[in-house]
C-alpha positions as CSV (number, residue, x, y, z in Angstrom):
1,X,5.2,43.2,1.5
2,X,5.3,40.3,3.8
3,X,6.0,36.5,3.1
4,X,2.0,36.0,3.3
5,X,1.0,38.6,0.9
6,X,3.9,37.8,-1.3
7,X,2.9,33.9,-1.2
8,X,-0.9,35.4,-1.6
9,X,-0.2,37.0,-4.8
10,X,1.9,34.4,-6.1
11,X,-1.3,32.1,-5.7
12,X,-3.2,34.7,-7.0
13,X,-1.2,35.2,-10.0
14,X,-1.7,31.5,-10.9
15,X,-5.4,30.7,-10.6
16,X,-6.2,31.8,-13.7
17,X,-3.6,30.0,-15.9
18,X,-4.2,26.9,-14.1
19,X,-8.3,27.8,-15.2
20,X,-7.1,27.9,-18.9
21,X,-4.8,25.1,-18.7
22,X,-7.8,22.7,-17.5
23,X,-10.1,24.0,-20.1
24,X,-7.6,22.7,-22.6
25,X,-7.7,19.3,-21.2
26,X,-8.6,16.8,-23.7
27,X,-11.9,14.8,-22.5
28,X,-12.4,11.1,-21.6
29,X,-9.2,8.7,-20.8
30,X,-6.4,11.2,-21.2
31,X,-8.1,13.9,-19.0
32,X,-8.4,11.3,-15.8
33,X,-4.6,11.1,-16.0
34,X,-4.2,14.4,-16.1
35,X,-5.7,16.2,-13.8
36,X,-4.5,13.7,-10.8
37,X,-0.5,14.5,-12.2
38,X,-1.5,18.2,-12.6
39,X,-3.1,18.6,-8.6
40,X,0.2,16.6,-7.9
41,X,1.8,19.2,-9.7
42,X,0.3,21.6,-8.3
43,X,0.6,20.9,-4.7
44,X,4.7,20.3,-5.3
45,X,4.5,24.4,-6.4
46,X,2.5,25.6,-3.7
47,X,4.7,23.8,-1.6
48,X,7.9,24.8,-3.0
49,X,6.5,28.6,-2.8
50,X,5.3,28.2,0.9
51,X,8.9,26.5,1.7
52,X,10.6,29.3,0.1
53,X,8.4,32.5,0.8
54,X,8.5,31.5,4.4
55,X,11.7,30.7,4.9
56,X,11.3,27.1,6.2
57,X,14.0,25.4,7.3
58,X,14.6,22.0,5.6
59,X,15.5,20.5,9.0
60,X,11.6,21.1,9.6
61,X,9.5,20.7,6.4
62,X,12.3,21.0,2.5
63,X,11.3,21.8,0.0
64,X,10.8,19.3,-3.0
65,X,13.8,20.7,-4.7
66,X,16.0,20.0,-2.0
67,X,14.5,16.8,-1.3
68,X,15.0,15.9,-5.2
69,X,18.9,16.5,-4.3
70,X,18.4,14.5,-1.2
71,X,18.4,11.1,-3.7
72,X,22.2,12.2,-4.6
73,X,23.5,11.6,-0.7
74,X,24.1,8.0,-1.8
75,X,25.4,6.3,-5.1
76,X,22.8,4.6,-7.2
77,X,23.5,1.8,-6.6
78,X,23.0,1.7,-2.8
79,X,19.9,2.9,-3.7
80,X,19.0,-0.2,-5.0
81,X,20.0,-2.4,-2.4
82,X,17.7,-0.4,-0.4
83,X,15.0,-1.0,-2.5
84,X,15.3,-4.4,-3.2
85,X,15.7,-5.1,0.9
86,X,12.4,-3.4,1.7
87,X,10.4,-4.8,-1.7
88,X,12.0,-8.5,-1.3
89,X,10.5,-8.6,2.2
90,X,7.3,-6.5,1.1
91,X,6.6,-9.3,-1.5
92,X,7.5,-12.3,0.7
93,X,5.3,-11.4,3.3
94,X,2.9,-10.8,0.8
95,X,2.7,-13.9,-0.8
96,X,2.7,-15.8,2.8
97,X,0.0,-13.7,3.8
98,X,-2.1,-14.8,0.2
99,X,-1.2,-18.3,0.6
100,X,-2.5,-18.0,4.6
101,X,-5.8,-15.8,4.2
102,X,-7.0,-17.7,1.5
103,X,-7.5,-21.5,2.8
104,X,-8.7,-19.5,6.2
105,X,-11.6,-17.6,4.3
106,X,-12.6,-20.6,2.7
107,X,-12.6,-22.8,6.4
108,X,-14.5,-19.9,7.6
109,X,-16.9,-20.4,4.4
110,X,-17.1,-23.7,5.0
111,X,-17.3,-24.1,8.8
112,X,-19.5,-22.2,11.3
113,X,-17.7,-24.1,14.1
114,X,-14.2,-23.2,12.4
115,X,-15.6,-19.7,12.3
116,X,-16.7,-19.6,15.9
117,X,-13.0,-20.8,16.9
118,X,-10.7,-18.4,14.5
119,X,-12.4,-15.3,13.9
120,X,-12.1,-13.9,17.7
121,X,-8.4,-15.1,17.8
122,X,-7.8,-13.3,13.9
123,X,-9.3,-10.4,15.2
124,X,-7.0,-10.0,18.8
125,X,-4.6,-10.6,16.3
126,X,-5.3,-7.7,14.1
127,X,-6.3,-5.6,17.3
128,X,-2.4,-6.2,18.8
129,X,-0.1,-3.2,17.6
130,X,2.3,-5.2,15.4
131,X,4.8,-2.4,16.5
132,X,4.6,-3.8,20.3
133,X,5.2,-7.3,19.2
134,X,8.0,-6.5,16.9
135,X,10.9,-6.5,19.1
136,X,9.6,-10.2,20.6
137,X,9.6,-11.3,17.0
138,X,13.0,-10.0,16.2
139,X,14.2,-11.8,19.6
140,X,12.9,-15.1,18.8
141,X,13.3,-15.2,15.1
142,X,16.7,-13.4,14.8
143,X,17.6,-10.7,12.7
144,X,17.6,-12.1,9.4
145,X,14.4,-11.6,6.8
146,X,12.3,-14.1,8.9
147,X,11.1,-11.4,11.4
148,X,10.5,-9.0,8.9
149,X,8.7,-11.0,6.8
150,X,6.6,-12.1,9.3
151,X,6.1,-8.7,10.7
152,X,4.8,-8.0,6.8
153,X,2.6,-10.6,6.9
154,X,1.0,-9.9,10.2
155,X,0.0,-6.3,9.1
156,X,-0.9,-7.7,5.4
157,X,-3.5,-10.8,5.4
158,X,-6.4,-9.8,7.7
159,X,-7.9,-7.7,5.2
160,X,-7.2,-10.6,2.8
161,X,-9.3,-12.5,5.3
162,X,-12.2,-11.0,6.0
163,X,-12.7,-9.5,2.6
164,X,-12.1,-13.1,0.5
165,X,-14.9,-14.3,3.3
166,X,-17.1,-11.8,2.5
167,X,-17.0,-12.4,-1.0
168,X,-17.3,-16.1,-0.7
169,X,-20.2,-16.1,1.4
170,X,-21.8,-13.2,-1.0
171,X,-22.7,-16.0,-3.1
172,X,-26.3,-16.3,-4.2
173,X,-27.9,-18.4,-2.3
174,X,-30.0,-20.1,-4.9
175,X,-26.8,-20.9,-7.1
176,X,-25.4,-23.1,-3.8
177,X,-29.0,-24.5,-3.7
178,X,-28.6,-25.8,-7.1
179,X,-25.1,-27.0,-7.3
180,X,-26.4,-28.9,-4.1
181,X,-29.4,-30.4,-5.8
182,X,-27.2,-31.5,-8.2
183,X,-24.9,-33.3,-6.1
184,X,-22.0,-31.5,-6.8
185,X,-18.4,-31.5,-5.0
186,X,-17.8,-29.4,-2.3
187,X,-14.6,-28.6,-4.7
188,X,-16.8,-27.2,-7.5
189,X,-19.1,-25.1,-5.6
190,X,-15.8,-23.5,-4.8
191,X,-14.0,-23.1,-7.5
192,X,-17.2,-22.7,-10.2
193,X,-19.3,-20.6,-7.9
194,X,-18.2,-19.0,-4.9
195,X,-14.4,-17.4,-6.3
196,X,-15.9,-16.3,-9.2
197,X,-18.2,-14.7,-7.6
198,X,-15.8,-13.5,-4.8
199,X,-13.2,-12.4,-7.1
200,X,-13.9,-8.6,-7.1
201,X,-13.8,-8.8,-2.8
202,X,-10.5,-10.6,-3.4
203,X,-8.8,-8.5,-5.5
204,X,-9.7,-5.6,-3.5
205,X,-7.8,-6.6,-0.5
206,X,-5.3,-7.6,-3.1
207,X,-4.9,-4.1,-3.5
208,X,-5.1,-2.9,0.4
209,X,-2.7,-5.7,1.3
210,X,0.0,-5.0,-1.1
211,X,0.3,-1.6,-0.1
212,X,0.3,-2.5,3.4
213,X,2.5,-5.2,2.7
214,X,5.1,-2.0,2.4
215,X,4.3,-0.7,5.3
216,X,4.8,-4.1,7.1
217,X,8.0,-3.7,5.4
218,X,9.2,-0.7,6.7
219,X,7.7,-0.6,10.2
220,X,10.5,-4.2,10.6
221,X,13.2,-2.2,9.2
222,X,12.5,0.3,11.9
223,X,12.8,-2.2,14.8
224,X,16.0,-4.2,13.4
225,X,17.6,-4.0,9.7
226,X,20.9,-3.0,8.4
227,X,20.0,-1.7,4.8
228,X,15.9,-0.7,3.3
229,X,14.3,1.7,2.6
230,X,12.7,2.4,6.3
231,X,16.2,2.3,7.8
232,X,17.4,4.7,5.4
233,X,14.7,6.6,6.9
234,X,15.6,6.1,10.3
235,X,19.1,6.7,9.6
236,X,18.9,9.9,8.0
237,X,16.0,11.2,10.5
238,X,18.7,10.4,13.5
239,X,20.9,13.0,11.9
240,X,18.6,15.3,11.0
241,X,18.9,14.9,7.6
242,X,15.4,15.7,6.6
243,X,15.8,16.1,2.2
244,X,17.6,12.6,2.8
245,X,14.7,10.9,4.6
246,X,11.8,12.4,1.9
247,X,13.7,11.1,-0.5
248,X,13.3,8.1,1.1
249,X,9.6,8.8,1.3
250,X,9.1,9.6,-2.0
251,X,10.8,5.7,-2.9
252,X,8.1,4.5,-0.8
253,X,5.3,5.9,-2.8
254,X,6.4,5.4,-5.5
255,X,7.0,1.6,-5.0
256,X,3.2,1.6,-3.3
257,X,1.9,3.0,-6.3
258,X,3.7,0.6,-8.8
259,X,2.7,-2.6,-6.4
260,X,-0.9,-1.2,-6.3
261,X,-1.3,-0.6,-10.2
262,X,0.2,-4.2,-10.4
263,X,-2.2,-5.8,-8.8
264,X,-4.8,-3.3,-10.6
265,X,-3.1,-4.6,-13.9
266,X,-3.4,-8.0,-13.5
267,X,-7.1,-7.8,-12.6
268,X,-7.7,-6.1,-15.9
269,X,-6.1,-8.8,-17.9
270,X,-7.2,-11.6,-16.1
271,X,-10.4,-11.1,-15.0
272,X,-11.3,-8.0,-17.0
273,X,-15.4,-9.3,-15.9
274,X,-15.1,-8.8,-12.3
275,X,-14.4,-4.7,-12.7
276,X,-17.3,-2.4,-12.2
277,X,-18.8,-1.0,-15.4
């Protein structure tokens, strides 16, 4: 038998346990959860099988058991300092990016002539490959956090922008009309009428920023860092440590994942109105 037929009837052999196992799922709540951890699941056995039955070298695609002992090359605790490097500089270029996008979304609101002058530059600034400018930004800014966290918050706020804009100027028109009539400060049409109603735009780019926010993160430790999660990458890549550097991968998602249900979170408490029904 050859590694495709044997990895064919492994499949094979499967599909219909994996048919009674779904059937058992409970409905509602507790089903949603599972069946996202059980296609995870899943895929990690197919791939494990294809890895194994083909004979793949780990130097080109391991296998999730080897990249499972890929998170023993380093002590724990070095582990941690990677982590905290890349999410320290993930969340500082996040917040920077908040506290930018925000007051420009509402200028844009505001203003057509502010609008006319910043959204052409915002969007040659989104259009430049941060990964081109990177190495200029390290030069001028040194190799400290500063360039990194600027790198972060380069990739991070334009879809904080342009979605918080959106939102604001999704306001129904009559409801501006009135608070108008009625004589009422710029301020409050803001903060009583537009954010509310904006709120659901915003936290959606919450969400796409803070997982882009990691990215930002790693793609600066690429260019110039001594310890994170993306130069751990890089590292172990340059020696052809491949379990090593999925390790490092699977760190990354996993600290996307946490960030994004975070922000989720915090929605759900906060402003538990503003998700869909």
């Amino acid at each position: 038998m050859t590694s495709l037929d044997s990895f064919a009837a492994s499949f094979s052999s499967a599909r219909p346990k994996v048919r009674a196992l779904l059937k058992r799922l409970p409905p509602g709540r507790v089903r949603l959860v599972l069946l996202p951890a059980l296609t995870f699941l899943a895929i990690l056995v197919v791939w494990e099988l294809a890895a194994r039955v083909f004979h793949i070298p780990s130097y080109v695609l391991p296998a999730p058991s080897r990249i499972a002992s890929g998170f023993d090359s380093i002590p724990f605790g070095r582990w941690v300092e990677h982590v905290w490097a890349t999410l320290r500089v993930a969340l500082m270029g996040y917040a920077i990016s908040i506290a930018i996008a925000l007051p420009i979304a509402i200028g844009l609101t505001k203003s057509e002539t502010l609008s006319a002058c910043l959204y052409p530059l915002l969007v040659v600034i989104q259009s430049t490959p941060v990964v081109a400018i990177a190495p200029i930004i390290i030069v001028v800014l040194g190799a400290e956090d500063a360039p990194r966290v600027v790198i972060t918050c380069l990739i991070a706020f334009f879809p904080l922008v342009v979605s918080t804009t959106t939102g604001l100027m999704a306001t129904p028109p009559e409801l501006v009309e009135l608070s108008r009539s009625l004589r009422a400060p710029i301020h409050r049409e803001f903060t009583q009428i537009r954010i509310p109603y904006a709120i659901p735009y915003i936290f959606s780019a919450l969400k796409i920023s803070i997982t882009l926010s990691v990215i930002g993160a790693v793609v600066a430790e690429f260019v110039a860092a001594e310890k994170g999660i993306g130069y751990y990458i890089q590292f172990s890549t340059s020696l052809f440590k491949l379990p090593e550097a999925w390790a490092g991968l699977a760190i990354l998602m996993v600290m996307s994942l946490g960030l994004f249900q975070l922000v989720a979170l915090t929605q759900k408490i906060f402003f538990p109105w503003s998700l869909p029904k």
